[in-house]
C-alpha positions as CSV (number, residue, x, y, z in Angstrom):
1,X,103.7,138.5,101.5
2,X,101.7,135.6,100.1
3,X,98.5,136.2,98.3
4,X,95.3,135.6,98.7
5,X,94.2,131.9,98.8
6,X,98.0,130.8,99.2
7,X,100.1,130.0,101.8
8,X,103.9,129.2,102.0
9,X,105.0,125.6,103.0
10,X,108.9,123.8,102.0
11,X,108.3,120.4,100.7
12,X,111.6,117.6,100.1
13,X,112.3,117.5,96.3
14,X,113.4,113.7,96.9
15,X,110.1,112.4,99.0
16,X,107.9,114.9,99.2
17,X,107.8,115.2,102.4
18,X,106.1,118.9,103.2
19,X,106.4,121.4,106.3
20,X,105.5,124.9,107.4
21,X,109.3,126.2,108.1
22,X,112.5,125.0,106.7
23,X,114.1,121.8,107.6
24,X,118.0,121.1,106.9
25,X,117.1,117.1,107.0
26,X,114.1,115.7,105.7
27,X,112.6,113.7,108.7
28,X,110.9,111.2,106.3
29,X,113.7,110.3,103.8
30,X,116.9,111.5,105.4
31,X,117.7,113.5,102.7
32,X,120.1,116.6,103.7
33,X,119.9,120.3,102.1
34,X,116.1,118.8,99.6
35,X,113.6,121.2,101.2
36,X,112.9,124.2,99.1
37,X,109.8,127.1,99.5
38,X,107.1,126.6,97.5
39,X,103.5,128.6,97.1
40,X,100.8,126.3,97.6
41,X,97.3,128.0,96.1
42,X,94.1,126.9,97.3
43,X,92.5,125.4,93.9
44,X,89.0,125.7,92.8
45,X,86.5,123.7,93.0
46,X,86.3,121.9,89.5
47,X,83.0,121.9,87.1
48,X,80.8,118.4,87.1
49,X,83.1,116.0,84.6
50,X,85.9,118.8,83.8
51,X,89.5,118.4,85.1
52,X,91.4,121.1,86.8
53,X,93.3,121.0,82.8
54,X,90.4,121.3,80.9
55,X,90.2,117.8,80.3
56,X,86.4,116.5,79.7
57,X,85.9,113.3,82.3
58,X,83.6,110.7,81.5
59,X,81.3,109.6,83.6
60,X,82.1,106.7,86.0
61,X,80.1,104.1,87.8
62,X,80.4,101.1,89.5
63,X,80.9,97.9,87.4
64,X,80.3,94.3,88.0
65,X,83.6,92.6,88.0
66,X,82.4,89.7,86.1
67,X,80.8,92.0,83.5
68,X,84.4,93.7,82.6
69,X,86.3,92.3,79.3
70,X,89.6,91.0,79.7
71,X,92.8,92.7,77.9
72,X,95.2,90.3,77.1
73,X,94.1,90.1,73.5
74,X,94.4,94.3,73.0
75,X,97.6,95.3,73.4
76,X,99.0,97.3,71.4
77,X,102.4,95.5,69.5
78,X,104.8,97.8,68.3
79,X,107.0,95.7,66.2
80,X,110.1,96.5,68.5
81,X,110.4,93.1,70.4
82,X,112.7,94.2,73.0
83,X,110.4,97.6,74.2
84,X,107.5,94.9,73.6
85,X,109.0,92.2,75.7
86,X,109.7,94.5,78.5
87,X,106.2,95.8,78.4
88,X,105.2,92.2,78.7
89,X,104.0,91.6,75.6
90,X,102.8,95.2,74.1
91,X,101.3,98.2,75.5
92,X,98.0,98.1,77.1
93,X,95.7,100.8,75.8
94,X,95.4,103.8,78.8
95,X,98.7,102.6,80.4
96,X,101.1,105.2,82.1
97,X,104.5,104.2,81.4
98,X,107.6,106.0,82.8
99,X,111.3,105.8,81.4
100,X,114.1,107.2,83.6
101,X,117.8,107.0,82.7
102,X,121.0,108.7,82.5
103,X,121.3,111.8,80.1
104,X,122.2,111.1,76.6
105,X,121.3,107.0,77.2
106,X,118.9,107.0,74.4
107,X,115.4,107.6,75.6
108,X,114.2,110.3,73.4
109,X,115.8,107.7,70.5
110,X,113.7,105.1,71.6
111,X,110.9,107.0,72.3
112,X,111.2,108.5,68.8
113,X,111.5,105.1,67.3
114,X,108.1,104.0,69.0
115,X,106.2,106.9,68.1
116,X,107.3,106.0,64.2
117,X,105.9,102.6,64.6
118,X,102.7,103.2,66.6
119,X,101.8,106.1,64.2
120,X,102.1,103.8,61.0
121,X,99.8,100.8,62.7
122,X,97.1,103.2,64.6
123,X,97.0,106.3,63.9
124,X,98.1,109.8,65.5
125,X,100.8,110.6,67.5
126,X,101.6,113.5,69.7
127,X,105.2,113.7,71.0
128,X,105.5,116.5,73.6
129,X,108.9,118.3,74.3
130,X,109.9,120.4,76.6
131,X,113.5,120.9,76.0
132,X,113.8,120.5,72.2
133,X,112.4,122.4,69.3
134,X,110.6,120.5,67.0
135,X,113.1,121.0,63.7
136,X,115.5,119.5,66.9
137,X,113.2,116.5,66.7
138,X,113.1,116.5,63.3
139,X,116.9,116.4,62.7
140,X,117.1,113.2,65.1
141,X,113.8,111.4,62.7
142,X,116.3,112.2,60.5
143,X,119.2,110.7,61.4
144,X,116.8,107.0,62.4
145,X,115.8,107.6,58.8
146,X,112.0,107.8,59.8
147,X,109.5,110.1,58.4
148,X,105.8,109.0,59.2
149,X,102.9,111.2,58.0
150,X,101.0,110.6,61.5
151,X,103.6,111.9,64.0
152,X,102.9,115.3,65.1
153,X,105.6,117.6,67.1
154,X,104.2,120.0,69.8
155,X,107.4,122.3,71.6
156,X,105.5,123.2,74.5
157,X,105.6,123.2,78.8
158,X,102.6,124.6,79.5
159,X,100.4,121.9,80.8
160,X,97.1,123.3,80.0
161,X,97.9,124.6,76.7
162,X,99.4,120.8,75.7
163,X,95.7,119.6,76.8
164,X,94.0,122.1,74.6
165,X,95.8,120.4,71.7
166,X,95.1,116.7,72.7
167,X,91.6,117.9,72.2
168,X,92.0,119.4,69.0
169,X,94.3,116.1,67.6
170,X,92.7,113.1,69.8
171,X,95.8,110.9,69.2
172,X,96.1,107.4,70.0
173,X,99.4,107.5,71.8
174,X,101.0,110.8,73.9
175,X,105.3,111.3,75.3
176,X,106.0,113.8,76.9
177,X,109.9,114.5,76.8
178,X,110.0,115.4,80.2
179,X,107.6,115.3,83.2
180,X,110.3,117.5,85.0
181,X,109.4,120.5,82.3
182,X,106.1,120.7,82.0
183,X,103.9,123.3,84.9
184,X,100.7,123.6,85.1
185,X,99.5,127.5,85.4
186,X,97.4,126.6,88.1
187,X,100.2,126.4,91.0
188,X,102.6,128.4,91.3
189,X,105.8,126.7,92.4
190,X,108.3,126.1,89.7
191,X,108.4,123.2,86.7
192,X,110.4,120.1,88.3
193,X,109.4,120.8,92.1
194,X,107.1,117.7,94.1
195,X,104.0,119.7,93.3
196,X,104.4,120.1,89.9
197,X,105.5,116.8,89.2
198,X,102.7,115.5,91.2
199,X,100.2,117.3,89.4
200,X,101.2,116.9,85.7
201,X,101.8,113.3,86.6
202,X,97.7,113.0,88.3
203,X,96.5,115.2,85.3
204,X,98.1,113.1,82.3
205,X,96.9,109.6,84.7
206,X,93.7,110.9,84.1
207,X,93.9,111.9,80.4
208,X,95.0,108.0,79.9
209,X,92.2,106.4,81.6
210,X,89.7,108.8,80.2
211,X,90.6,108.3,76.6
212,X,91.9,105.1,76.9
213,X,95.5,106.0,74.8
214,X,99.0,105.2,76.4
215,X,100.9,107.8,78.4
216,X,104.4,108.1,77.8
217,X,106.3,109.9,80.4
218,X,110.3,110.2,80.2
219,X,111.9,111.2,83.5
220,X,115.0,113.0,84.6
221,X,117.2,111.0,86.8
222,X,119.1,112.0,90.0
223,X,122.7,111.4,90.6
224,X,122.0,108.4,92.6
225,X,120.5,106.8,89.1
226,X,116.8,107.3,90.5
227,X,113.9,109.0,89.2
228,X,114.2,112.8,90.2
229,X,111.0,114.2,92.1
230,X,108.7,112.7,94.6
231,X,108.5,108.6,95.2
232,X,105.0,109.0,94.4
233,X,105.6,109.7,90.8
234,X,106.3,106.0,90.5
235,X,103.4,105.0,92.8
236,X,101.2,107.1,90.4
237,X,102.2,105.0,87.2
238,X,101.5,101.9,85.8
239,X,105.5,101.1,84.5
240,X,108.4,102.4,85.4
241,X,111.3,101.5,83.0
242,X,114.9,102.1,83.1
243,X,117.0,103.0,80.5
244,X,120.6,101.6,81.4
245,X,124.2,101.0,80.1
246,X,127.9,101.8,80.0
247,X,128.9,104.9,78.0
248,X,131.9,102.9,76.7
249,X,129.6,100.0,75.6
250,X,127.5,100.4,72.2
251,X,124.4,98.0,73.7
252,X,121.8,99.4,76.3
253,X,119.5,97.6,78.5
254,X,115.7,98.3,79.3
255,X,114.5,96.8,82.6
256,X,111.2,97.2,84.2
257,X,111.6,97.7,88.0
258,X,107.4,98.2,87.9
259,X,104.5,96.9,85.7
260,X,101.3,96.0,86.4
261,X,101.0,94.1,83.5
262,X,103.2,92.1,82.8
263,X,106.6,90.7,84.7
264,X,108.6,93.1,87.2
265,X,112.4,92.8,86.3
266,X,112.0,92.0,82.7
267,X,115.0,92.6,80.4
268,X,115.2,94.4,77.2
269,X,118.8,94.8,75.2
270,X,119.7,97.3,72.2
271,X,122.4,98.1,70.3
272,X,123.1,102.0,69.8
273,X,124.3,102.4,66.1
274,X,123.8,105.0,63.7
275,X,120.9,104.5,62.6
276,X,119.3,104.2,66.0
277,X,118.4,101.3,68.7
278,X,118.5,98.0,67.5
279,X,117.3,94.9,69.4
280,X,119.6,92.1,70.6
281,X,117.8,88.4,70.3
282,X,120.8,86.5,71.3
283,X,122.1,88.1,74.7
284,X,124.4,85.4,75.6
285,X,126.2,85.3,72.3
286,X,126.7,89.3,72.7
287,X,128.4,89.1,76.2
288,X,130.2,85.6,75.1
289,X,131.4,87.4,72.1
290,X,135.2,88.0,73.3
291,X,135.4,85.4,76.1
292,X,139.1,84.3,76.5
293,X,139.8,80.6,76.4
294,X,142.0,79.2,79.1
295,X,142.5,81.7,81.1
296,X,141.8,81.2,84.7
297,X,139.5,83.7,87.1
298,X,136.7,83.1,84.2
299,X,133.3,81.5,85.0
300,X,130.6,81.6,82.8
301,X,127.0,81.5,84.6
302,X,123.5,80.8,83.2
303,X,121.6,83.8,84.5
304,X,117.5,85.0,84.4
305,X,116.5,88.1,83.9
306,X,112.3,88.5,83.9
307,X,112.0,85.4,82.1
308,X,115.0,85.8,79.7
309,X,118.0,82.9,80.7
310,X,121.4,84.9,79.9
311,X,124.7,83.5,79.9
312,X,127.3,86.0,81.2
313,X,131.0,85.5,81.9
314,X,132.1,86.3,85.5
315,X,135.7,87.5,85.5
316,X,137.8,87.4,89.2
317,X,141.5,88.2,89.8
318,X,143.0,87.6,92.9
319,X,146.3,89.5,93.9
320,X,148.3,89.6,96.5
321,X,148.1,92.8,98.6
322,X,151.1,95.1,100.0
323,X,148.8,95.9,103.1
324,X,147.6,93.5,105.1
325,X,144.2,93.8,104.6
326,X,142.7,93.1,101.3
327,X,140.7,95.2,99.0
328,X,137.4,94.1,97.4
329,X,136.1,95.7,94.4
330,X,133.2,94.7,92.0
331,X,131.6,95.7,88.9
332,X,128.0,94.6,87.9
333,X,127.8,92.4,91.5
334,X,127.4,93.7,95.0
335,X,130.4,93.9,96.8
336,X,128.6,92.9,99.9
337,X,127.4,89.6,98.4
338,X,131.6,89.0,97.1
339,X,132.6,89.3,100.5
340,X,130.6,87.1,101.9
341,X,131.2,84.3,99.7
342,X,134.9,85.0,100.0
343,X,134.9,85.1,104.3
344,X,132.7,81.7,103.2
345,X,135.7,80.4,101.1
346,X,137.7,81.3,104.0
347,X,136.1,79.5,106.7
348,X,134.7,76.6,104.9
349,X,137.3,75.6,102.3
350,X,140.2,77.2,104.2
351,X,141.4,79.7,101.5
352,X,143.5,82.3,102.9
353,X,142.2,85.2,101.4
354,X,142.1,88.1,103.8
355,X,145.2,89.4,102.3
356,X,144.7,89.3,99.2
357,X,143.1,91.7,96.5
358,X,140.0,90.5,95.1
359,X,138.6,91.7,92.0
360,X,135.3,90.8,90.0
361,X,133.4,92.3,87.0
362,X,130.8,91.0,85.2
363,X,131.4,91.3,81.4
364,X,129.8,93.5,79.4
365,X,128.3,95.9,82.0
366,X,125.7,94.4,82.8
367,X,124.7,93.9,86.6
368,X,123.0,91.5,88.0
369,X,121.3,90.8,91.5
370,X,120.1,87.1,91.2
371,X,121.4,84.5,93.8
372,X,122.1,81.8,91.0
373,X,125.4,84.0,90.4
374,X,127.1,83.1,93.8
375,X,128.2,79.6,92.7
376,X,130.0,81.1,89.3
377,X,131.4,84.0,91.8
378,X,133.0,81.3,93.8
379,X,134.1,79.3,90.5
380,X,135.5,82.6,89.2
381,X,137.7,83.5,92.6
382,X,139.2,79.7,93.0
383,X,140.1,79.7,89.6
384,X,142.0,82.6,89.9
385,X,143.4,81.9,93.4
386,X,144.7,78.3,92.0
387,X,145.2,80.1,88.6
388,X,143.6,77.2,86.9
389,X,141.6,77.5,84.3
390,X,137.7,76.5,84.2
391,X,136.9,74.2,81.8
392,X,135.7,76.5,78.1
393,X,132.6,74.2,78.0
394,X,131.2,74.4,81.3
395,X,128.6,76.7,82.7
396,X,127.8,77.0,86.6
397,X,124.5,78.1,88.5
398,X,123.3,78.0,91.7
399,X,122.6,80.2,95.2
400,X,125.1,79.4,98.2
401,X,125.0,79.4,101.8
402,X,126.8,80.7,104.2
403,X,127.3,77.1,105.8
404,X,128.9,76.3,101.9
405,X,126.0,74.8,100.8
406,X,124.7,74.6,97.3
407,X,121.0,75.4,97.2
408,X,118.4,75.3,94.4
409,X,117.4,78.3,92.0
410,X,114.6,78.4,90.0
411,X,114.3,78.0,86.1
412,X,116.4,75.2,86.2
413,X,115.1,73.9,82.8
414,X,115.1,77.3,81.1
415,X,118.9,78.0,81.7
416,X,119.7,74.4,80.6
417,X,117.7,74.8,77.4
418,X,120.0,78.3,76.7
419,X,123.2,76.8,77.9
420,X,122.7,74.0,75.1
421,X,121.7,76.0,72.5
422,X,124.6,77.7,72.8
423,X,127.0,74.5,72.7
424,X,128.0,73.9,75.8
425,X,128.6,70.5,77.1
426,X,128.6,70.5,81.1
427,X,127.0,71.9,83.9
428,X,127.3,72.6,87.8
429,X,124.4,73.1,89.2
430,X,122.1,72.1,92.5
431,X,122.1,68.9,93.4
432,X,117.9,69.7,94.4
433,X,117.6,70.8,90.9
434,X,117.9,67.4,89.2
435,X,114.3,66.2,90.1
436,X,112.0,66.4,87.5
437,X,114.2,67.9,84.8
438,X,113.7,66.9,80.7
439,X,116.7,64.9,79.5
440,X,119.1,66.5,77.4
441,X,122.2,64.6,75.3
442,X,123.9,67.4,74.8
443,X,124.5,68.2,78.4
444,X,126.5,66.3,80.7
445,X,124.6,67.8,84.1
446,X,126.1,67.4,87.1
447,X,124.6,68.1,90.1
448,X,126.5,69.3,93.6
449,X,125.3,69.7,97.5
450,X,128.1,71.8,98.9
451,X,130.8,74.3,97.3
452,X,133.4,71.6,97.9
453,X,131.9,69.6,95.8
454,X,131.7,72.0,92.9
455,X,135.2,72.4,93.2
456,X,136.2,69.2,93.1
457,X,133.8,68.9,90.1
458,X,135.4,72.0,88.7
459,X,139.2,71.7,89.1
């Protein structure tokens, strides 16, 4: 029987969706087999300017917009240009950021690393674990050969009993390694279900707009790659990063599907080595590294990412099939996006592909979404199909149509800019994109309407 001042509801662990008897599919999400029971106290009412965590609110009132200073000129720069690049910049003092990714990607390592350097240019930090003692976190210091004076350990899931000790220490910065672990006394469902997760995530919001000191959350992810717990835990912070890459591959990529200030879809790159994360300036020289000259099914495209131009190779192999029917498989592009630019080939260039196995991977493992990739996607599957090989100086970009058009992309001058400095000496691109572009000698640029033309350009 439920106690006094509680009552008994089932809420979806993957929306958050909540209801008074069991459900076996969430009618909000869709998931199947996500609702579990949970006790849901009535709290009490809170004291004038105290949190339900003990925390001590400051008093707010309403503010002339014109009155407020702007921020730009405080963030916070923590030396590590990649985390600082994603960030937009640096971190923005009372910011909630939130880092997802797979386990054993790197996050407590990168965390780790940014505690180091934010404790030797401001002051105090606390790093929060849940899951790891702190000589556990001391061992891994270790190991990144770090060993500031400022960083202080707390092993701990208790949520109130962490905010007792922010009082005590008042640091400047605060991760907490992970939401998913920490509880707060006051309810009684367990750590990692929505209403925990909800409320640590609201009470540690709080903390970093009353105190004005960046947040750092990590998060558990699901098997589907997303953030485990409710979708409001994103809503509720200010940046969500994630923390991606092969297991196979030594670099990792940070990319920022959320910020609210700075650039959504900005693109950080790291190395993993012993001693830790190490940034990667040059992008396109690490994926470039081991292209194969003269070999046919290889395009290289000038990519963006954020506002970081990339030059990835696009790798296609075209087979015939035993079947009659053709496979499609992809790595690092959307297989939906392949097969519609191969039914395009098809009806527009008259390949006969339908039978044929068609295989394409982006190099490196890296994936990308962007629609400048189509035209090196097409370049890549001809070459192979003709099983000619693209010229080893060329680069291609641009979106295409389903009528075979070639249509403009933007940062038309920024991918040129990369595609010279990295010596090459032509490129396919828009025929739309020539107009008001800065001359370059090093590039021949040639500019196409249709995918027929690129080919003939091409081959």
């Amino acid at each position: 029987m439920a106690a006094k001042g509680s009552r008994t509801i089932y809420a979806c662990q993957n929306c958050g969706y909540q209801s008074r008897k069991w459900l076996g599919k969430c009618p909000d999400c869709g998931a199947w087999n996500s609702f579990t029971e949970e006790r849901e106290r009535v709290a009490p009412k809170e004291s004038a300017g105290i949190a339900r965590s003990g925390l001590k609110l400051r008093e707010t009132k309403p503010v002339s917009f014109t009155s407020i200073e702007a921020q730009d000129d405080v963030r916070e720069v923590t030396g590590i240009e990649e985390f600082d690049r994603v960030l937009g910049g640096g971190i923005v003092p009372g910011s909630l950021i939130l880092i997802g990714g797979e386990p054993g990607i790197g996050k407590s390592t990168l965390l780790t690393e940014v505690a180091n350097k934010l404790s030797l240019l401001f002051g105090s930090v606390l790093y929060v674990s849940g899951e790891e003692s702190e000589r556990q976190i001391k061992l891994r210091g270790d190991r990144l050969g770090i060993n500031p004076a400022g960083l202080y350990l707390l092993s701990e899931t208790s949520l109130e009993r962490i905010f007792d000790e922010i009082n005590k220490l008042q640091p400047q910065a605060i991760i907490i390694d992970s939401v998913q672990t920490i509880f707060s006394e006051k309810l009684e469902s367990a750590p990692g279900s929505v209403s925990q997760v909800r409320e640590v995530a609201g009470q540690f919001l709080l903390l970093a707009k009353n105190l004005t000191v960046p947040v750092f959350l990590i998060g558990h992810v699901t098997k589907e790659g997303m953030i485990a717990g409710p979708k409001a835990l994103e809503h509720i912070v200010d940046t969500v990063l994630y923390f991606e890459g092969e297991r196979h591959h030594n670099h990792r990529i940070l990319r920022a599907a959320k910020n609210r200030f700075g650039a959504a879809n900005e693109l950080g790159i790291f190395e993993m080595t012993g001693r830790g994360l190490i940034g990667v300036p040059n992008p396109s020289e690490l994926f470039l590294s081991e292209r194969p000259l003269g070999a046919s099914g290889s395009a290289v495209v000038a990519a963006i990412e954020g506002t970081r131009p990339m030059l990835v190779e696009i790798q296609a192999l075209v087979s015939s099939s035993k079947f009659g029917t053709g496979r499609r498989t992809t790595q690092g592009v959307e297989i939906n996006r392949v097969a519609l630019l191969v039914a395009m080939l098809e009806k527009r260039v008259g390949f006969h592909l339908s039978g044929d196995d068609i295989f394409v991977n982006l190099v490196g493992g890296i994936s990308l979404d962007e629609p400048a990739v189509d035209l090196g996607i097409v370049a890549a599957v001809t070459s192979s199909f003709r099983n000619i090989p693209i010229n080893e100086h060329t680069i291609v970009f641009g979106e295409v149509g389903l009528a075979g058009e070639v249509r403009a992309t933007s940062h038309a001058a920024v991918r040129l800019r990369e595609a010279a400095r990295m010596g090459f000496k032509r490129v396919v691109m828009p025929q739309n994109n020539l107009s008001g572009l800065p001359e370059d000698d090093r590039l021949e640029i040639i500019g196409v309407r249709s995918v027929i033309d690129a080919l003939d350009t091409l081959f």
